[in-house]
N, C-alpha and C positions, 0 to 999 in steps of 0.2 A: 227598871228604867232609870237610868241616869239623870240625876238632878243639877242645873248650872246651878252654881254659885253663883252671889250677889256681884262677884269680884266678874264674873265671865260675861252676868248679864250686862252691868255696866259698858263693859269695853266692845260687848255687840251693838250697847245703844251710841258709843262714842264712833263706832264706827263710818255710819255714813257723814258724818260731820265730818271727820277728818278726811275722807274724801273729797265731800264739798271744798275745804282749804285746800288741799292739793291741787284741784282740777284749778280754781279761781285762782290759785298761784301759777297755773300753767298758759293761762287766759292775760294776766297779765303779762307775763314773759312775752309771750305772745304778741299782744297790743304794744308793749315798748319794742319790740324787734322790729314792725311793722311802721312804728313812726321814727325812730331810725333811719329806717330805708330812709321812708318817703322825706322826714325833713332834711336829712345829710345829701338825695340825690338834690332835692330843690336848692339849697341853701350854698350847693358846689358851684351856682352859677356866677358867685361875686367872684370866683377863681380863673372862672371863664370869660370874666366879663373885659377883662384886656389883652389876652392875647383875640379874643372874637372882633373888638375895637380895630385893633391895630391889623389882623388881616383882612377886613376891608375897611378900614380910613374911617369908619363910621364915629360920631361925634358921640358923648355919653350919652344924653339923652335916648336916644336910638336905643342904644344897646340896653341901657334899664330899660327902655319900654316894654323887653321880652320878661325880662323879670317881674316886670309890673303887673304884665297879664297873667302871668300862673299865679301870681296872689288874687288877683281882681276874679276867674274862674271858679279859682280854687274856694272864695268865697260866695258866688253865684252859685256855684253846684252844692254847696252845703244841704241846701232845703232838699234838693233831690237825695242826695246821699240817704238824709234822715226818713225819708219819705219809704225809699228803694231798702235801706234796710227793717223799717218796720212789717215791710209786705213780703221779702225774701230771703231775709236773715243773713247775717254776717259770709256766708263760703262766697255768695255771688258779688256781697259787696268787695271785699278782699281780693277777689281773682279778679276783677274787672280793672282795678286799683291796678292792679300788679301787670296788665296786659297791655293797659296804656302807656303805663313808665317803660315800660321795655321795648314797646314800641314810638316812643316818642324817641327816647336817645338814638336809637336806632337811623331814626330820620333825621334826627339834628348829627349827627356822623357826616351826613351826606349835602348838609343845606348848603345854600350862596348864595340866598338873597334874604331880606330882615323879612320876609311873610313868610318865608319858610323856618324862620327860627320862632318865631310869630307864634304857626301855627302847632309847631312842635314840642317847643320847649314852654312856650308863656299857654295854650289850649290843652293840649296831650297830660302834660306835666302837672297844670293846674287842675283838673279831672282827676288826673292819677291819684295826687298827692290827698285830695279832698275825701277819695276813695278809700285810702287806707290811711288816715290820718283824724282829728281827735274829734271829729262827731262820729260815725262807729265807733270808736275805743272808748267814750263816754257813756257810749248808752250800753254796749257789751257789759263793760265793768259795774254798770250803775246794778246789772242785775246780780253779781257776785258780791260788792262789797257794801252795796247799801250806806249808811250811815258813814261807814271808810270809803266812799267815793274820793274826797280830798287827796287823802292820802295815796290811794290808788294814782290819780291821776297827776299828784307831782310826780311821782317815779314815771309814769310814760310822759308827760309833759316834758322831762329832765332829758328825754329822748333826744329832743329837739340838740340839745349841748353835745350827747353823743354822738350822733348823727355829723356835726358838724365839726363835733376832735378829731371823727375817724376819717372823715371821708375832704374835707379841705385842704391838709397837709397831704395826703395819700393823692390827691387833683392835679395837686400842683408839681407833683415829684411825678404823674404818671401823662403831666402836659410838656413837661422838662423834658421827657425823655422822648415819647412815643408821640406827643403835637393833642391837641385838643380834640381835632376828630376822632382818632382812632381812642382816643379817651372815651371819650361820647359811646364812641362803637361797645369800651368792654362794660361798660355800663347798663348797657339794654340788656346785651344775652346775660348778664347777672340779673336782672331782675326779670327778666323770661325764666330764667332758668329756676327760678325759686316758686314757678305757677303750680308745678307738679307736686311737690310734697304740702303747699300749701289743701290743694284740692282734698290730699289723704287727710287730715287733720279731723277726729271728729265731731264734725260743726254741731249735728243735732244737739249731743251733751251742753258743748258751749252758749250754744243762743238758748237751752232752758233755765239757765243759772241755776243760783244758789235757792234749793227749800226755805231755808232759813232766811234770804234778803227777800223771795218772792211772797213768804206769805206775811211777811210781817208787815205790822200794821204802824204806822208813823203817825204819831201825836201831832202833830205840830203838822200834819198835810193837809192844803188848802182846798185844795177841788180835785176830782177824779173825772171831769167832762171836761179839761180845758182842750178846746179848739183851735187852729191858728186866729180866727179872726179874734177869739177872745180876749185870748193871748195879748194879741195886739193891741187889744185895747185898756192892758192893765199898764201902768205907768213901770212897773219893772221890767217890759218888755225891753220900751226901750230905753232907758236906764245904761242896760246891759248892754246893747247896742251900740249905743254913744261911747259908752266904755271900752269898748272892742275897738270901735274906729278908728279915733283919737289916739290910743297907746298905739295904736297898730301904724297909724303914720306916722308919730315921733318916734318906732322905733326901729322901722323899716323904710325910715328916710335917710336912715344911719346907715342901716343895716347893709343897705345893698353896695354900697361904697367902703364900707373898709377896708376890706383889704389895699384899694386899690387909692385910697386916704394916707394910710401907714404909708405906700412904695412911695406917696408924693410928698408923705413929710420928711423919708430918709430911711426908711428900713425898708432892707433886701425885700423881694418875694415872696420867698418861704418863710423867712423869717417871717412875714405879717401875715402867710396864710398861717401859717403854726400858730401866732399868738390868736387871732382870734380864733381858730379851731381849740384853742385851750377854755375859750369861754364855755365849750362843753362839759369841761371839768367843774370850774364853778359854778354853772347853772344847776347842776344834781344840787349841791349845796342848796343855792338860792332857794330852788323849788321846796325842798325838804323842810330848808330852815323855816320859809314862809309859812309854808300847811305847818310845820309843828304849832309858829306863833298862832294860828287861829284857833287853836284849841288853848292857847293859853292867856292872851289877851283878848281875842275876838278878832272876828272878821276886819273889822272897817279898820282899828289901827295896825293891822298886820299889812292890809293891804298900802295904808297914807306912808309905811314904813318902806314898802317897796319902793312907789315912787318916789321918794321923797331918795331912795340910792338911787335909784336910775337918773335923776337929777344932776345927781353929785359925778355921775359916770360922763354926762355929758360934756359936764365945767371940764374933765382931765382932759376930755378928745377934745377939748378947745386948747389946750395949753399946748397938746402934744404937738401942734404944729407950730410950736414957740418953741418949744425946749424935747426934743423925741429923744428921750431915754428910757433905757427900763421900768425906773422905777414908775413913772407917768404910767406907762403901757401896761406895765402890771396893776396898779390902779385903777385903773379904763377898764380893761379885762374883768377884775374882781366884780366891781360895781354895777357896770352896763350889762356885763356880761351874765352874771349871776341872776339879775332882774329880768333878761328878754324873755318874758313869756311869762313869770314867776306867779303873775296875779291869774293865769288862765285856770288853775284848775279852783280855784277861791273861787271865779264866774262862773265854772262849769258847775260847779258843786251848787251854786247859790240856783244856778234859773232849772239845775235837775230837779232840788228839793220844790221853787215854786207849783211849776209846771208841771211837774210825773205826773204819768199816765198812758194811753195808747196812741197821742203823738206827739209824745215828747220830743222824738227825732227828727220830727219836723217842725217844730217850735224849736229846739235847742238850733237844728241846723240856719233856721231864717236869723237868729238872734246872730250865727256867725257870718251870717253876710259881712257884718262889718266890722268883721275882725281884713275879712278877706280884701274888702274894699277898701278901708284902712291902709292897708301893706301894698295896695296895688298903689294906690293917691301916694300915699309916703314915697316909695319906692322914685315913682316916675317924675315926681315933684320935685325929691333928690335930687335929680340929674336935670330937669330943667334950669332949676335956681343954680344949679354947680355952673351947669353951661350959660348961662346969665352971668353971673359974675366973678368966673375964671376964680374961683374961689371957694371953701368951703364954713365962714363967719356967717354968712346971710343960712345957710342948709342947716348951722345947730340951733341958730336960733327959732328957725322955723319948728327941730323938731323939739326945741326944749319947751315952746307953746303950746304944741302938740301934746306933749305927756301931762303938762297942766289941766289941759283940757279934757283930757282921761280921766283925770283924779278926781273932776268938779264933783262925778255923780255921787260919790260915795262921801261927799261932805254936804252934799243936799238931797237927796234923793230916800224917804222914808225908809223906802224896801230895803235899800242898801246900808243904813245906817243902823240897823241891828244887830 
């Protein structure tokens, strides 16, 4: 009878490890491809958002308001999201994600009045997005990478950047040519058409994660009963909350406006969908660079580090309509742009470690209410104060109180200051 060798045994025990790394490298791939779609289709709407003005007469405010609601949903649906996938795992949440964006553009192809963009682009869209966007991809990865959740999830977080290099520039050159509707139109059956190979994917593998994150046992873990109401009533709940809000309306009080900011300070179209679609380029950076600094400084000053650029991003988009040159835009870009989102996977990672357990997905999901509600308030706030005061001085300073008001918790807030 043939004997292994020590050399044989080894590499039969390295085995299903190295499986495990494959598969959770394939899951992530996965999870950022998926928040791609969903943040580059959302995030194509500031592309939209003036030739849609300008073909019916509608004033800004209006037309952010459809913006506002796919944030404002997209954060209401969060609890559900986390809920529906604890009970049904990742294939129905995904395909469900995938069935409303494709059928949302679909009907915004065809709308002519603000409730039918309303109901398609700001309810459809906001659902969709919520569906296949970073409450599922946090609790998926939290069971493959454990401990490297962070990191995991700057690289899909980073999505958000890609999402929005690929698909902004690519809006505007396919609204130049072919008109916004039939834009809309190749939009839907691209994301219809991606339901089938998703479906073949094998979910079961994926929703049991990783041996080695599932059995292991976490020192530093505080409860294995937390309940939503518990949850609620520990002071980091909302903490985190506050913190989601806050950024989330100073940075999607910006956000929904510039491109169309840039055209009114003096740069072309494309030109200003191209440069802030490049913020996708420097957001990888951001995200990466952020999650490295918390492993090497810690949490709290990696995160005062963020805001404290996103600050500085703000002052150049105030000059830029003083002085609109490259080098300002390039500046704005690095800064703002590197930062949008940069502290989410530092939150996601912080209220996963609190709260793990069997409804994580619906405690992580309630906490992003207000991320959701944030970007809806920002968004729509934007465009009232714009349309208030034929101007955009009164819109940075609102959102540059707004990101102050982000930063407060993690300079008082116990849970957060460790």
């Amino acid at each position: 009878m043939d004997q292994k060798t020590p050399k044989e045994t080894a590499t039969e025990r390295e085995s299903p490890q190295q499986g495990a790394v494959r598969t959770a490298l394939v899951v992530l791939a996965l999870c950022f491809t998926l928040a791609v779609l969903g943040r580059g289709l959302s995030e194509s709407f500031t592309v939209f958002l003036k030739p849609i003005a300008e073909t019916f007469g509608w004033d800004r405010a209006q037309v952010v308001s459809i913006y506002s609601l796919t944030w404002l949903i997209s954060g209401l649906t969060a609890p559900l999201v986390g809920r529906l996938f604890d009970h049904s795992g990742p294939r129905i949440v995904y395909a469900l994600g995938l069935l409303l964006l494709g059928s949302a553009f679909l009907i915004a192809g065809h709308a002519k009045a603000l409730w039918q963009f309303q109901l398609s682009i700001g309810l459809c869209v906001g659902i969709g997005v919520a569906f296949i966007g970073n409450v599922p991809n946090s609790i998926l990865l939290g069971r493959w990478f454990g401990p490297k959740l962070p990191t995991a999830m700057a690289v899909v977080y980073s999505a958000m950047g890609g999402g929005v290099l690929a698909l902004l520039p690519a809006s505007q050159l396919l609204i130049d040519h072919l008109g916004w509707r039939q834009t809309y139109q190749m939009f839907g059956f691209a994301a219809l058409g991606l339901l089938v190979p998703l479906m073949l994917l094998p979910w079961r593998l994926f929703a049991a994660g990783s041996p080695h994150v599932v059995k292991k046992t976490d020192p530093d873990f505080i409860d294995d009963g937390w309940t939503l109401l518990s949850a609620m009533r520990h002071h980091a709940f909302w903490a985190l909350f506050s913190t989601f809000f806050f950024t989330a309306v100073g940075m999607y009080a910006i956000a929904a406006q510039i491109v169309a900011y840039l055209i009114d300070a003096g740069f072309p179209p494309l030109q200003a969908a191209t440069a802030w679609g490049f913020s996708g380029v420097v957001l990888v950076f951001g995200m990466l660079g952020v999650s490295a600094l918390d492993g090497l400084i810690g949490r709290r000053p990696s995160v005062l580090l963020s805001y404290a650029i996103s600050i500085l991003g703000i002052a150049l988009l105030w000059l830029l309509q003083y002085s609109p040159n490259l080098i300002l835009l390039t500046g704005f870009v690095v800064c703002f742009g590197s930062m949008m989102g940069s502290r989410g996977p530092l939150i996601t990672a912080t209220a996963m470690k609190i709260f793990r357990g069997k409804r994580v997905g619906t405690i992580y999901g309630t906490i992003s209410i207000g991320s959701g509600l944030g970007s809806a308030f920002g968004s729509w706030s934007g465009g009232l104060i714009h349309d208030a005061t034929h101007g955009y001085n009164a819109l940075l300073v609102f959102a540059l109180a707004s990101v102050v008001l982000g930063m407060i918790p993690f300079l008082i807030v116990p849970a957060l200051r460790r």
